[in-house]
Phi, psi and omega in degrees: 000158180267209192286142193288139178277108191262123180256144196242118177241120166289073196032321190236049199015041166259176211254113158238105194304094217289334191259338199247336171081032173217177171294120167259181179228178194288292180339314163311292156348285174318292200295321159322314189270331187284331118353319181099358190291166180235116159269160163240086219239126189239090152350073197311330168321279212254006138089012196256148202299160189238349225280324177313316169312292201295318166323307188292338177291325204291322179300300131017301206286298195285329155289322160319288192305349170225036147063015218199114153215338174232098200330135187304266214327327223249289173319273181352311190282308167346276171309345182287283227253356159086207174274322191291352187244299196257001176269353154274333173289335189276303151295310191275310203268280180349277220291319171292311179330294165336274181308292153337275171293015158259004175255325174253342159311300182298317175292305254240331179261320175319295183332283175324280197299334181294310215286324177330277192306332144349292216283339204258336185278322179273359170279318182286328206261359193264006161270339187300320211247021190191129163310174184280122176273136198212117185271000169240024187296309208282335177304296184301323202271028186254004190234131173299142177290323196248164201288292208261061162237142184281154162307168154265122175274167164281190204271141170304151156284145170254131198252000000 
């Protein structure tokens, strides 16, 4: 990803960008990360980082609008269980987990796109390397074309 983007968060929760000198919105954030960008969101007071809240708002914001972001049982258990359970599971594994599958999901379609394109070069190339093959040409060629034409027998051992 590239170099981190430092955001200034203000009392009166606007958003300031540090590299561009102007007001943001969470949504500009999102599209920045959506980018490869790395922010970093710093408490303009109190100097302390922030960037995990404000991550969790951005997600938040985009749930809202399709009403859905995690199964209610998984909230449930959250809230059961706390900082103690699931704030290790969320560091150590969820994040490998993540990465790991957005790695074979990228192989697995690189894969699909090499045999398409395989399939779409041996379509093209196979009238070229092998005649049409037609599985009644010697049945038909036992009955005469013409009136006075005789049949064909079949082909002789050379003797």
């Amino acid at each position: 990803m590239a170099e981190r983007v430092v955001i200034k968060k203000y009392n009166n929760r606007r958003l300031y960008d540090t590299e561009k000198n102007t007001y943001v919105t969470l949504a500009t954030l999102s599209e920045m990360i959506k980018q490869g960008r790395q922010i970093e969101v710093v408490d303009a007071q109190t100097k302390d980082d922030v960037t995990a809240f404000t991550l969790t708002q951005i997600i938040l914001e985009e749930a809202k609008s399709k009403n859905f972001l995690l199964p209610v049982p998984l909230l449930h258990l959250m809230i059961q269980f706390g900082e103690t359970v699931l704030s290790e599971f969320f560091e150590k594994y969820l994040q490998q987990v993540v990465k790991n599958y957005l790695a074979y999901k990228t192989s697995v379609d690189a894969q699909f796109s090499r045999w398409l394109d395989l399939g779409a070069q041996l379509s093209q190339q196979a009238p070229q390397v092998s005649p049409p093959f037609n599985p009644f040409l010697s049945v038909f060629d036992m009955f005469p074309k013409t009136a006075g034409e005789k049949p064909k027998a079949g082909k002789k051992k050379a003797e």
